[in-house]
N, CA, C and O atoms as a Tripos MOL2 file, in Angstrom:
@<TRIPOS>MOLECULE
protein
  280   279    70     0     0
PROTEIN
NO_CHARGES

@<TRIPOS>ATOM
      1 N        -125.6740  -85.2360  174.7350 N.3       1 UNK1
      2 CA       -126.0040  -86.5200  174.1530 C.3       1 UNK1
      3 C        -124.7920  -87.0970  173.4300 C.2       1 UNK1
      4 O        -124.4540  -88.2750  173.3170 O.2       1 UNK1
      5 N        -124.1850  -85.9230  172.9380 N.am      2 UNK2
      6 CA       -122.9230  -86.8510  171.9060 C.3       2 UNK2
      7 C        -121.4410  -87.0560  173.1380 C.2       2 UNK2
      8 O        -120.2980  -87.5120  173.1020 O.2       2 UNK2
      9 N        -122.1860  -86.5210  173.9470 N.am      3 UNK3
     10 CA       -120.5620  -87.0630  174.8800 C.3       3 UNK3
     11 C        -120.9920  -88.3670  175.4380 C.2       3 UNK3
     12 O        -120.0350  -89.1400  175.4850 O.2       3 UNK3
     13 N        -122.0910  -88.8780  175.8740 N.am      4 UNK4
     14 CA       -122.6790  -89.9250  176.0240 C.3       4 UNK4
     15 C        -122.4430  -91.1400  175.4210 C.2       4 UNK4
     16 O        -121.9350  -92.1990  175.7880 O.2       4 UNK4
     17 N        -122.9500  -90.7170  174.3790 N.am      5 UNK5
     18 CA       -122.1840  -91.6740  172.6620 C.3       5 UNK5
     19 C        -120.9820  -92.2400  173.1400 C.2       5 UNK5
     20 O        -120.8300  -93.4190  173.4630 O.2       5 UNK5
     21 N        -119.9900  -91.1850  173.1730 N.am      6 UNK6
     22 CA       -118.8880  -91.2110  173.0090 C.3       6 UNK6
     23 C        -118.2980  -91.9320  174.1610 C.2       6 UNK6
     24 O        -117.4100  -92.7550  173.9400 O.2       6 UNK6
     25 N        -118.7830  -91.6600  175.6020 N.am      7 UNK7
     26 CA       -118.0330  -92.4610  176.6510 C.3       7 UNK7
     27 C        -118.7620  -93.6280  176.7350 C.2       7 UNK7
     28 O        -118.0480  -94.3620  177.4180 O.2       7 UNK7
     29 N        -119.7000  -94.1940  176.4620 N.am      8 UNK8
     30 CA       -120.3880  -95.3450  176.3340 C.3       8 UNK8
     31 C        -119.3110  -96.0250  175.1170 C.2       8 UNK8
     32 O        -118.8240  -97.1190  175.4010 O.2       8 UNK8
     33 N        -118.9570  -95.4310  173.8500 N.am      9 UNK9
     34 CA       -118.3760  -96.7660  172.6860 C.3       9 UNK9
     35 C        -116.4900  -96.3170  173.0960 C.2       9 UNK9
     36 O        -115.5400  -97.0050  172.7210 O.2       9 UNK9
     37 N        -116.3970  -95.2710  173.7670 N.am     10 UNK10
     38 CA       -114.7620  -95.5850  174.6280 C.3      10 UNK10
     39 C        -114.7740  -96.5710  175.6990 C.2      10 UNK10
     40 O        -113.7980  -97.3030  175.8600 O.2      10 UNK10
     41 N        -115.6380  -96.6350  176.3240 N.am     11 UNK11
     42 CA       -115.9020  -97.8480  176.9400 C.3      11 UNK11
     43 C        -115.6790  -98.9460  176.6380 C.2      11 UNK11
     44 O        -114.7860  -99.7220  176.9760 O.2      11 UNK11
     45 N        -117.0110  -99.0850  175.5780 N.am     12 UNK12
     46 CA       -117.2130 -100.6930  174.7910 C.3      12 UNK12
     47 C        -115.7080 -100.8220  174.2430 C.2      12 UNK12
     48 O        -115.3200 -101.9900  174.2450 O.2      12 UNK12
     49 N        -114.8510  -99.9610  173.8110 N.am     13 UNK13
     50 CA       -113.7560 -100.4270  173.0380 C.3      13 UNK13
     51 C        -113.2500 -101.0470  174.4190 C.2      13 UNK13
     52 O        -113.6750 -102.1780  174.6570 O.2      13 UNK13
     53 N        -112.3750 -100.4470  175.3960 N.am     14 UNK14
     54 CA       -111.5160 -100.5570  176.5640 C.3      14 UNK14
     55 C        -111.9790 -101.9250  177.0120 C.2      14 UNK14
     56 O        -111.1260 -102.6800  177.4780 O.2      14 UNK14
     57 N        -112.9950 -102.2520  176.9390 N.am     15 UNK15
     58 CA       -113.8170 -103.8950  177.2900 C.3      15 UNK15
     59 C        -113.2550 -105.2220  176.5310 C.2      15 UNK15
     60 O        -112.7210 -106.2740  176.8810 O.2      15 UNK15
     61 N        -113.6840 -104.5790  175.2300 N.am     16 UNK16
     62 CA       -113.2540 -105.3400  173.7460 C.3      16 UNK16
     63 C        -111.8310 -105.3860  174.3430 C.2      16 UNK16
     64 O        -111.6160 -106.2750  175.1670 O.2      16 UNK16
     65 N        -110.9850 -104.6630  174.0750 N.am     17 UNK17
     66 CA       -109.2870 -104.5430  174.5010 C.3      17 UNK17
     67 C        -108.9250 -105.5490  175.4350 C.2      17 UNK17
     68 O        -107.9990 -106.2720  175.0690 O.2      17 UNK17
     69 N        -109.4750 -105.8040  176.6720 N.am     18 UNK18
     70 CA       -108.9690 -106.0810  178.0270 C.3      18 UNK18
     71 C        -109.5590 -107.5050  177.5750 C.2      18 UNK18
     72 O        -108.9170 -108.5250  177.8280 O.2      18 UNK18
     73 N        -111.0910 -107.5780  176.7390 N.am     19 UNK19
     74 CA       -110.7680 -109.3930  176.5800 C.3      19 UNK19
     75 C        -109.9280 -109.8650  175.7030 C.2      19 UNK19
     76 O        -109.1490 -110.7850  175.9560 O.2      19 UNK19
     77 N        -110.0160 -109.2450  174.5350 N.am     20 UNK20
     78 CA       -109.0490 -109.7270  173.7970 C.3      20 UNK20
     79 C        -107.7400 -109.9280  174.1140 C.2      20 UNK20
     80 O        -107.1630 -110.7620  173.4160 O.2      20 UNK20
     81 N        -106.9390 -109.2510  175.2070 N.am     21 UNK21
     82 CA       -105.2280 -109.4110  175.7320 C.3      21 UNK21
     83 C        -105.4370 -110.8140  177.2280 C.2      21 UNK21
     84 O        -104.5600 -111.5830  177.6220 O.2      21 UNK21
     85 N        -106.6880 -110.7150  177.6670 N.am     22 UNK22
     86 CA       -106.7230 -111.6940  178.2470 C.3      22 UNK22
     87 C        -107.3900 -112.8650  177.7820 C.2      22 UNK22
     88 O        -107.6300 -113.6120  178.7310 O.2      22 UNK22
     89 N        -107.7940 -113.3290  176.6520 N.am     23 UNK23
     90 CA       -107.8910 -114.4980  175.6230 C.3      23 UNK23
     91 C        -106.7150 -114.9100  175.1860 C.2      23 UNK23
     92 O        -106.4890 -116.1190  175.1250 O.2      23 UNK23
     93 N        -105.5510 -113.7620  174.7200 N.am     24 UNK24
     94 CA       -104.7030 -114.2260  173.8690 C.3      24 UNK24
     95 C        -103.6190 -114.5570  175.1120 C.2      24 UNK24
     96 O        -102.5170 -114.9230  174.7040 O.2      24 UNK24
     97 N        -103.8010 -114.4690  176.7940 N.am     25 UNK25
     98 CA       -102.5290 -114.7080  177.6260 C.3      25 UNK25
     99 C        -103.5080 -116.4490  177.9960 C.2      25 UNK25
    100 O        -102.9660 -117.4070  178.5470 O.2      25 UNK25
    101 N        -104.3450 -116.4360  177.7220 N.am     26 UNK26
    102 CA       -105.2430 -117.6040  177.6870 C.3      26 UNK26
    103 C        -104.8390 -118.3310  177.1140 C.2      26 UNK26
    104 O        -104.6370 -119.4590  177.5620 O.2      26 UNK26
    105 N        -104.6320 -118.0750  176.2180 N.am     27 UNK27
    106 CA       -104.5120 -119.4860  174.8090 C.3      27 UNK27
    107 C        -102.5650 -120.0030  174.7020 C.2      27 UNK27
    108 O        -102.1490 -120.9810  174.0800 O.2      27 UNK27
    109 N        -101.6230 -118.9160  175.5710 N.am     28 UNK28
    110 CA       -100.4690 -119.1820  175.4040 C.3      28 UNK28
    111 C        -100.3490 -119.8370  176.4680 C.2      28 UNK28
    112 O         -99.8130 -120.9450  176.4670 O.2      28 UNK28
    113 N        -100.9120 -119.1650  177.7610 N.am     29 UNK29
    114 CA       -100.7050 -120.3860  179.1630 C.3      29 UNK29
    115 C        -101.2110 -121.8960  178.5870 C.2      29 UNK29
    116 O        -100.7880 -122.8010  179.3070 O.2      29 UNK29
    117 N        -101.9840 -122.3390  177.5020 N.am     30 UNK30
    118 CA       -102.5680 -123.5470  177.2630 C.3      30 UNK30
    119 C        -101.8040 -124.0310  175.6440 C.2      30 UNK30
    120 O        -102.2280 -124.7570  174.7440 O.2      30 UNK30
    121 N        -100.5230 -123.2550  175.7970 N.am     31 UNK31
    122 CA        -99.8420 -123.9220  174.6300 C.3      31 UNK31
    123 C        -100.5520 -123.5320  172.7220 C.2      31 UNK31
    124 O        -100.3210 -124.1890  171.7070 O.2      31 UNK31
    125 N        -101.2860 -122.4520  172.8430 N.am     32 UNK32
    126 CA       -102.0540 -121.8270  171.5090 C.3      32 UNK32
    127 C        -103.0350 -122.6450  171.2770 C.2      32 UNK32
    128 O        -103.6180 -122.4960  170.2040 O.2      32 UNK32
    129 N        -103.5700 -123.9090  172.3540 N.am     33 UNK33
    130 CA       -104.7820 -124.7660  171.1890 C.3      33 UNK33
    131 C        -105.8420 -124.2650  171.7840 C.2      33 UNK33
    132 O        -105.3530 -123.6290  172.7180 O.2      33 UNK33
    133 N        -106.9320 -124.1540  171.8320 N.am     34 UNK34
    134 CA       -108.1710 -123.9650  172.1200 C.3      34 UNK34
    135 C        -108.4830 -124.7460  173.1780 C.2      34 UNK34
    136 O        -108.0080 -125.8810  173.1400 O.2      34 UNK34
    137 N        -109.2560 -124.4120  174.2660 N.am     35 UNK35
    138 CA       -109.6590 -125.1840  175.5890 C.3      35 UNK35
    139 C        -111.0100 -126.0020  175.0080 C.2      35 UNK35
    140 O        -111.9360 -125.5620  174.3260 O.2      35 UNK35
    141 N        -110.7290 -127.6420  175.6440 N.am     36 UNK36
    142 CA       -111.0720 -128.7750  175.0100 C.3      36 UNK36
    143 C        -112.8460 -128.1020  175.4510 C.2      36 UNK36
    144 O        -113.2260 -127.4380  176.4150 O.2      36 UNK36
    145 N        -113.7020 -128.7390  174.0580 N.am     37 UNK37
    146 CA       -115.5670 -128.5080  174.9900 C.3      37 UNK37
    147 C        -115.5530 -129.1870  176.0830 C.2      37 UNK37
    148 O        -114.7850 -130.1040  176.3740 O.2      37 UNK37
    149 N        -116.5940 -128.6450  176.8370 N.am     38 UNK38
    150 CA       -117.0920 -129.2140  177.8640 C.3      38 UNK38
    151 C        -117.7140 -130.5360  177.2080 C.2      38 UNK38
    152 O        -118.1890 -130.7150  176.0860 O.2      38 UNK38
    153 N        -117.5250 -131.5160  178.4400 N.am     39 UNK39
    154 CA       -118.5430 -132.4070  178.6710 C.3      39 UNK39
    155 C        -120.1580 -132.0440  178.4580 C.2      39 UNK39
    156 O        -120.8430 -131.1010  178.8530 O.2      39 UNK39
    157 N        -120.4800 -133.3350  177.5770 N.am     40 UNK40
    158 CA       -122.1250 -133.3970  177.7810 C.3      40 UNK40
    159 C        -122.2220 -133.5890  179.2540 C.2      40 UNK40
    160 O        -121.3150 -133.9080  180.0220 O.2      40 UNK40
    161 N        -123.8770 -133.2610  179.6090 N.am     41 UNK41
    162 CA       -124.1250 -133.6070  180.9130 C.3      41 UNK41
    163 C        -124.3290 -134.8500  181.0040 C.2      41 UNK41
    164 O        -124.6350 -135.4770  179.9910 O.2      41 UNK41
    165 N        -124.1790 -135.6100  182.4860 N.am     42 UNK42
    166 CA       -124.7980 -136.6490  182.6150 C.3      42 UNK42
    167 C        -125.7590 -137.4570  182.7650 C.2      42 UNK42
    168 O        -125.9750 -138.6450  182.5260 O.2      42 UNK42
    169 N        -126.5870 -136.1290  183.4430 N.am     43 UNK43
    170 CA       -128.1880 -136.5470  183.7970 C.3      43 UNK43
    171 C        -129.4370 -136.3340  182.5100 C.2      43 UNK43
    172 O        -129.1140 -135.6820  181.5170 O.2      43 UNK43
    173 N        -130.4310 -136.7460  182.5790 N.am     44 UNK44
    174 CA       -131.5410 -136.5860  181.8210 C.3      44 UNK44
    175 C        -131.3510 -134.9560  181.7380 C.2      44 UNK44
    176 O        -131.0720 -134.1520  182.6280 O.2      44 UNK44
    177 N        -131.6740 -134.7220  179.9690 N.am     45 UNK45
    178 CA       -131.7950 -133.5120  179.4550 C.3      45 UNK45
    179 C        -133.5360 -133.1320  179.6070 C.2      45 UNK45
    180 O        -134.1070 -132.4710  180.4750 O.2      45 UNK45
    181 N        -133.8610 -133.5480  178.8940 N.am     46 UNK46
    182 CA       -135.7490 -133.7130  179.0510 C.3      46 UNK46
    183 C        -136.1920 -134.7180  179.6410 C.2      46 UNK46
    184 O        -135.5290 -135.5720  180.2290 O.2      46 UNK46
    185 N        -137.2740 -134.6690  179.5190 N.am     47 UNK47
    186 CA       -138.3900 -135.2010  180.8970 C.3      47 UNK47
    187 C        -138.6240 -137.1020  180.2960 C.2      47 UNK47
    188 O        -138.7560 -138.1510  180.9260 O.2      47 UNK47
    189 N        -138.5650 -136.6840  178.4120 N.am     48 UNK48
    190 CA       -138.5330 -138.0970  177.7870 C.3      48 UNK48
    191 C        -136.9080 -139.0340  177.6620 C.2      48 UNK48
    192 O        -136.8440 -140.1520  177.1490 O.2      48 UNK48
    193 N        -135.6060 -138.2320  178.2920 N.am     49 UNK49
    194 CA       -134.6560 -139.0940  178.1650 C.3      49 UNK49
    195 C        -134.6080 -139.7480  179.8630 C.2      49 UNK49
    196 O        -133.7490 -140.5610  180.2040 O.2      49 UNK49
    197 N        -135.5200 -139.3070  180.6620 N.am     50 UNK50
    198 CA       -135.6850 -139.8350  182.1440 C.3      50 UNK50
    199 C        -136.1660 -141.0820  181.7310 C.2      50 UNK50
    200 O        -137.0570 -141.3150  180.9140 O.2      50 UNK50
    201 N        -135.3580 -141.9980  182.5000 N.am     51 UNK51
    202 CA       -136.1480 -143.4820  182.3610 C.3      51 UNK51
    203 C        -137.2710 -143.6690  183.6740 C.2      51 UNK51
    204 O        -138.3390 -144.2380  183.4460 O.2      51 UNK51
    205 N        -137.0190 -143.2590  184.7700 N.am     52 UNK52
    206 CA       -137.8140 -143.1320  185.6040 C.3      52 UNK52
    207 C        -139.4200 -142.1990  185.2160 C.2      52 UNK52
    208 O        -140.5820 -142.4670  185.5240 O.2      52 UNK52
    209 N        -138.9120 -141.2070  184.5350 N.am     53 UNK53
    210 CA       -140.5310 -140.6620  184.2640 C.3      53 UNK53
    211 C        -141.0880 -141.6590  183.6110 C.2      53 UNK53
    212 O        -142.1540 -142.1800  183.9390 O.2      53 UNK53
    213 N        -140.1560 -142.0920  182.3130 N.am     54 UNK54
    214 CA       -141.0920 -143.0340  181.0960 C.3      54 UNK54
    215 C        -141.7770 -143.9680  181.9380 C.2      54 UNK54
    216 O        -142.9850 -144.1510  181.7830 O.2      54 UNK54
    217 N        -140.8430 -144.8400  183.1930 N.am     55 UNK55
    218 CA       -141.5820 -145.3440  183.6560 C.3      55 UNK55
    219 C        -142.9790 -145.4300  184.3240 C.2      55 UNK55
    220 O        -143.9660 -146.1640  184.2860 O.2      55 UNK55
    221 N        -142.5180 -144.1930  185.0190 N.am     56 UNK56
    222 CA       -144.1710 -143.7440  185.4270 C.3      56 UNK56
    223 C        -144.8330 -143.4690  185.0510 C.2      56 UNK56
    224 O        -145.9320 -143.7260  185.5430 O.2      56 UNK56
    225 N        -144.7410 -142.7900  183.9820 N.am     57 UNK57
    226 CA       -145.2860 -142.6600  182.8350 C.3      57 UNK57
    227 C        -146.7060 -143.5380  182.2770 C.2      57 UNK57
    228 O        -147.9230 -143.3530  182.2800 O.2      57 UNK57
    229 N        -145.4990 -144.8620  181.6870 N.am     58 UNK58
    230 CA       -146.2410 -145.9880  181.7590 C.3      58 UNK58
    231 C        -147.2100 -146.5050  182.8060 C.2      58 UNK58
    232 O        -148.3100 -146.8850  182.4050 O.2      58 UNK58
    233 N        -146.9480 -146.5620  184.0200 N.am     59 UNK59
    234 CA       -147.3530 -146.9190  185.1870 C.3      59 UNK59
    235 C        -149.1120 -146.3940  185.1680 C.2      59 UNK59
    236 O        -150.1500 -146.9280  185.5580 O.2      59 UNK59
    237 N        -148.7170 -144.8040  184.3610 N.am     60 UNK60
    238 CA       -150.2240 -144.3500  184.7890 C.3      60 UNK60
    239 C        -150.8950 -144.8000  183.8270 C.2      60 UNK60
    240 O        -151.9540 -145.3350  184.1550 O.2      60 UNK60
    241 N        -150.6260 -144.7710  182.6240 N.am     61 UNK61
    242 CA       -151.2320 -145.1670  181.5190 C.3      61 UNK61
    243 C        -151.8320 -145.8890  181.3610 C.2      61 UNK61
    244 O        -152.9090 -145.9080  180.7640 O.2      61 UNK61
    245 N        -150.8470 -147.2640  182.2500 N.am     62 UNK62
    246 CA       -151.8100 -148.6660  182.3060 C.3      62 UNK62
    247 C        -152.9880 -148.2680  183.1190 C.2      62 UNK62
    248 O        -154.1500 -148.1570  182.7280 O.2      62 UNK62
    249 N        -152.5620 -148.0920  184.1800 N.am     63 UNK63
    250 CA       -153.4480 -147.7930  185.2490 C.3      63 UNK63
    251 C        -154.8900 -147.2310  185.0130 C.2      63 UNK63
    252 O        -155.9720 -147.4920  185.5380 O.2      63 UNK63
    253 N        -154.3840 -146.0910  183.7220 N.am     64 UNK64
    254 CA       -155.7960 -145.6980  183.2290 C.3      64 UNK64
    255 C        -156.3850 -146.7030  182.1280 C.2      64 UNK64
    256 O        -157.6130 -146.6130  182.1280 O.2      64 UNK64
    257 N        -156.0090 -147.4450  181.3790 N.am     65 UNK65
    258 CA       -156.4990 -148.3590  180.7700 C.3      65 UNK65
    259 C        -157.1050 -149.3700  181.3690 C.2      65 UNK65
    260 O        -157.6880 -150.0980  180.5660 O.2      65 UNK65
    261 N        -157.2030 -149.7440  182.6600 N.am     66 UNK66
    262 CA       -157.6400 -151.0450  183.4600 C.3      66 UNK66
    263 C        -158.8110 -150.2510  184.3730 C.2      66 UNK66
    264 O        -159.8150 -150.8740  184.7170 O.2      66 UNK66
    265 N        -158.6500 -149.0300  184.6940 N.am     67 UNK67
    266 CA       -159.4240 -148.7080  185.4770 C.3      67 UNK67
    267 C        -160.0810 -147.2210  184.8100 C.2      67 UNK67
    268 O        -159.9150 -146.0650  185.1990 O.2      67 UNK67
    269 N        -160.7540 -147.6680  183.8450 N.am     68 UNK68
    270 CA       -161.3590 -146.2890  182.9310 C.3      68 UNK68
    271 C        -162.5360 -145.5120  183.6610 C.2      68 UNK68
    272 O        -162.9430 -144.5440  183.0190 O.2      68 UNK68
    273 N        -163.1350 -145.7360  184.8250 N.am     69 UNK69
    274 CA       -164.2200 -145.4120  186.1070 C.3      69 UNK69
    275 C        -162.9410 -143.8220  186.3600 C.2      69 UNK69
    276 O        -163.2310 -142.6550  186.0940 O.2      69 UNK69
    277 N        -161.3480 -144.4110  187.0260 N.am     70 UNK70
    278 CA       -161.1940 -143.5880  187.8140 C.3      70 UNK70
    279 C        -160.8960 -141.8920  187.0450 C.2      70 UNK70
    280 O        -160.7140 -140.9100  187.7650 O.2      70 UNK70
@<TRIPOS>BOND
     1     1     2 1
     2     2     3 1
     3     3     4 2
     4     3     5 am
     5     5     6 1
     6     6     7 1
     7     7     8 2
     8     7     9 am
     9     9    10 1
    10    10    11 1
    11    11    12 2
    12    11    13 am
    13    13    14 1
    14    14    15 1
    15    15    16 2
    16    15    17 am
    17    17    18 1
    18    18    19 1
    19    19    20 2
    20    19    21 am
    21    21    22 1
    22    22    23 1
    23    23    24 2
    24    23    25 am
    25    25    26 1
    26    26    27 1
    27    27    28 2
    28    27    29 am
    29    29    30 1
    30    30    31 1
    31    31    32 2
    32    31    33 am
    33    33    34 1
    34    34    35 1
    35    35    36 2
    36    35    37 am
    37    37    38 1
    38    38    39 1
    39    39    40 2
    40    39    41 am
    41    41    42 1
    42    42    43 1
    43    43    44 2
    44    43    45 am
    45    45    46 1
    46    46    47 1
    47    47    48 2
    48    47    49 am
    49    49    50 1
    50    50    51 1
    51    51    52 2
    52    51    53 am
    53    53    54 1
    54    54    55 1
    55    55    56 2
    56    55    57 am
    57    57    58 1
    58    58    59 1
    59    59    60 2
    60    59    61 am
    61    61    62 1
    62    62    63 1
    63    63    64 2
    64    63    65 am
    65    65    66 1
    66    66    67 1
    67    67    68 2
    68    67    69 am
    69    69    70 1
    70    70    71 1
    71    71    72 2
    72    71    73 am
    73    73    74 1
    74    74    75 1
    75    75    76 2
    76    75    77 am
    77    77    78 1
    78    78    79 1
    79    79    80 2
    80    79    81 am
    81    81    82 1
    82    82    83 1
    83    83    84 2
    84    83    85 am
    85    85    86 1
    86    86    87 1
    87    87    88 2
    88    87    89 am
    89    89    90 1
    90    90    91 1
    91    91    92 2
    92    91    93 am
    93    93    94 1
    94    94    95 1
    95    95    96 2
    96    95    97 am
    97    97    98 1
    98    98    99 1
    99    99   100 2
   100    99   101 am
   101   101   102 1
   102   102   103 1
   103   103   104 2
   104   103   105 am
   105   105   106 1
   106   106   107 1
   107   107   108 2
   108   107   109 am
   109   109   110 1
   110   110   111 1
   111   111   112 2
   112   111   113 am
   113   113   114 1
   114   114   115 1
   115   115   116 2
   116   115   117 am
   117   117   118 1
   118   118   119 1
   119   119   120 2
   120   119   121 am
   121   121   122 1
   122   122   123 1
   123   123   124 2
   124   123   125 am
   125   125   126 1
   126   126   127 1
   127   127   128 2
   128   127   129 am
   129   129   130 1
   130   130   131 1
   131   131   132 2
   132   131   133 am
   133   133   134 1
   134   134   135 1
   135   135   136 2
   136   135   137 am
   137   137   138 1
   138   138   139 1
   139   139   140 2
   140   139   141 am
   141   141   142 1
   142   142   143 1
   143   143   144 2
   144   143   145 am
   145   145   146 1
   146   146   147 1
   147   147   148 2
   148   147   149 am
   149   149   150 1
   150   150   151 1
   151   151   152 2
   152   151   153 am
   153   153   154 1
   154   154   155 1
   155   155   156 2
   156   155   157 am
   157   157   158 1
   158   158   159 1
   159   159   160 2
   160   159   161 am
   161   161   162 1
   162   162   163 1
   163   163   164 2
   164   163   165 am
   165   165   166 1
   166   166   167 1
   167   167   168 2
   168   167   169 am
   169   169   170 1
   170   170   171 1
   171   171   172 2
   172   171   173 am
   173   173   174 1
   174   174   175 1
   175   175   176 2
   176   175   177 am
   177   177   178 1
   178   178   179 1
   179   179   180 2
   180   179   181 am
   181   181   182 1
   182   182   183 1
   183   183   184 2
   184   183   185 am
   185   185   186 1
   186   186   187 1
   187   187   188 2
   188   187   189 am
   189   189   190 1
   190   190   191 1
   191   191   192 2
   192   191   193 am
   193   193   194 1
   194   194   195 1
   195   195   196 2
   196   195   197 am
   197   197   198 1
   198   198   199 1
   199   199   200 2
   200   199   201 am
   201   201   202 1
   202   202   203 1
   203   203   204 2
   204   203   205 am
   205   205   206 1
   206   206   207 1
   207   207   208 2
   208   207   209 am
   209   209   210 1
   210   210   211 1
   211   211   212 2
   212   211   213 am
   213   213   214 1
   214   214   215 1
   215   215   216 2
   216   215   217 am
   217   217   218 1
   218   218   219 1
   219   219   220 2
   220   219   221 am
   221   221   222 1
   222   222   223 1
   223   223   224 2
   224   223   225 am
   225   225   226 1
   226   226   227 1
   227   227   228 2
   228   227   229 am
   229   229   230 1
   230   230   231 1
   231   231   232 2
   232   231   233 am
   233   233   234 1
   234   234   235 1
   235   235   236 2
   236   235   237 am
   237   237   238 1
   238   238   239 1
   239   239   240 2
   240   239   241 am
   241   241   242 1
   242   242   243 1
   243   243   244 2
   244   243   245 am
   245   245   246 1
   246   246   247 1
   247   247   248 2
   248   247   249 am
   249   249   250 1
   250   250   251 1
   251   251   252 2
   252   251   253 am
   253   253   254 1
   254   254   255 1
   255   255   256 2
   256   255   257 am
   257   257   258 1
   258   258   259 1
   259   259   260 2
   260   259   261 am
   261   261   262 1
   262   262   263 1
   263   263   264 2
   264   263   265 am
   265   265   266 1
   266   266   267 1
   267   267   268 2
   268   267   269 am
   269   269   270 1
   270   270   271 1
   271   271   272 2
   272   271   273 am
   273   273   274 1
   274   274   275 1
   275   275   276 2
   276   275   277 am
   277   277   278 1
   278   278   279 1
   279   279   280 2
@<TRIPOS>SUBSTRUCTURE
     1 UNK1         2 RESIDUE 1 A UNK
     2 UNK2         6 RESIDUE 1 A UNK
     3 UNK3        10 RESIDUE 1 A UNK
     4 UNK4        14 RESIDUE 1 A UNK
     5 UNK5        18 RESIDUE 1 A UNK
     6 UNK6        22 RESIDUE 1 A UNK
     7 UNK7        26 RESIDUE 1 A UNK
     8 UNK8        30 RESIDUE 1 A UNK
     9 UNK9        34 RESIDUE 1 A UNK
    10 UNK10       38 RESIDUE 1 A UNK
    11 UNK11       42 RESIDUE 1 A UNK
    12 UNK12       46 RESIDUE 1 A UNK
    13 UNK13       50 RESIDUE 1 A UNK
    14 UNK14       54 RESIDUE 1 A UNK
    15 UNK15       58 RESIDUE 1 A UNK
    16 UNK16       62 RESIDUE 1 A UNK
    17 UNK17       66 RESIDUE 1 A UNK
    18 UNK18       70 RESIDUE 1 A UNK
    19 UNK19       74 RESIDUE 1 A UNK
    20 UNK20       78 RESIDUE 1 A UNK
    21 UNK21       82 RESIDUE 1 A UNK
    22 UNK22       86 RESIDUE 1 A UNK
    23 UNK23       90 RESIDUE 1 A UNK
    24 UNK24       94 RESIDUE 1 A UNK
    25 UNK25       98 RESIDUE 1 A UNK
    26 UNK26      102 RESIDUE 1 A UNK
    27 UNK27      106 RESIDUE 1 A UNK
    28 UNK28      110 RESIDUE 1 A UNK
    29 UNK29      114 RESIDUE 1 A UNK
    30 UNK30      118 RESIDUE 1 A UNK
    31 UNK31      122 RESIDUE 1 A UNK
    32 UNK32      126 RESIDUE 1 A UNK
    33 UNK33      130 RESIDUE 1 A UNK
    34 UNK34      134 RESIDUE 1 A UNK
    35 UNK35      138 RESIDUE 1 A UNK
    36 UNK36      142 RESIDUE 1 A UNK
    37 UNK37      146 RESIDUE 1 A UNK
    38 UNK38      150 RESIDUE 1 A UNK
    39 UNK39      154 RESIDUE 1 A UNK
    40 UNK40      158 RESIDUE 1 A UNK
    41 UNK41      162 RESIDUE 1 A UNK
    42 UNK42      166 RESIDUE 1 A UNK
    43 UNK43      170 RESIDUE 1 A UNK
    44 UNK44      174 RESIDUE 1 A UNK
    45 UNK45      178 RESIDUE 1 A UNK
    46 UNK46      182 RESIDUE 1 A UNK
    47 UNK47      186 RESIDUE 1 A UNK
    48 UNK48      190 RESIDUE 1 A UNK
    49 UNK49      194 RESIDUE 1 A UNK
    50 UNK50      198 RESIDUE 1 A UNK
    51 UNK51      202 RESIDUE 1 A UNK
    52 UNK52      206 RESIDUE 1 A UNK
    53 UNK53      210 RESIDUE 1 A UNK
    54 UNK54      214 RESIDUE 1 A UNK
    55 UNK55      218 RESIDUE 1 A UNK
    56 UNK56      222 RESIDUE 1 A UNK
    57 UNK57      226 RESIDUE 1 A UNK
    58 UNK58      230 RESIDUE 1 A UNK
    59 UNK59      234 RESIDUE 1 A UNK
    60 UNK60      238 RESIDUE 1 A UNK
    61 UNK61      242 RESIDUE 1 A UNK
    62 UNK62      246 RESIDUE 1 A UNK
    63 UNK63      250 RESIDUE 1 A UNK
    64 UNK64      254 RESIDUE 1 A UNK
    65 UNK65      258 RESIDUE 1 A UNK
    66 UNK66      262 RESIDUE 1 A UNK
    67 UNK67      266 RESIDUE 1 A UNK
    68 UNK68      270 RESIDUE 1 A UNK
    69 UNK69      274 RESIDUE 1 A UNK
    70 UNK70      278 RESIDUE 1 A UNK
């Protein structure tokens, strides 16, 4: 069990290691500043920033207000 331990967090270190030297050849190929955020997306996030749902939306709404039978 304790050799287990042990090659599992020699591991996790050797991981840790290899990102950290390839972050820091990262940040010098890009001149030391930080890589700019991403872009917001462009499309509707939820279902209420869709203008097309709202529309239909609406569409049914009326629809059920004029025709309260269906």
């Amino acid at each position: 069990m304790g050799k287990a331990v042990l090659i599992v967090a020699l591991f996790a270190l050797l991981v840790y290691a290899v990102l950290v030297l390839l972050e820091r050849r990262r940040s010098r190929r890009h001149g030391g500043r930080p890589a700019p955020p991403a872009a917001p997306p462009r499309r509707p996030v939820a279902p209420d920033d869709d203008p097309d749902f709202l529309r239909d939306l609406e569409r049914k709404r009326r629809q059920q207000r004029d025709n309260p039978d269906s």
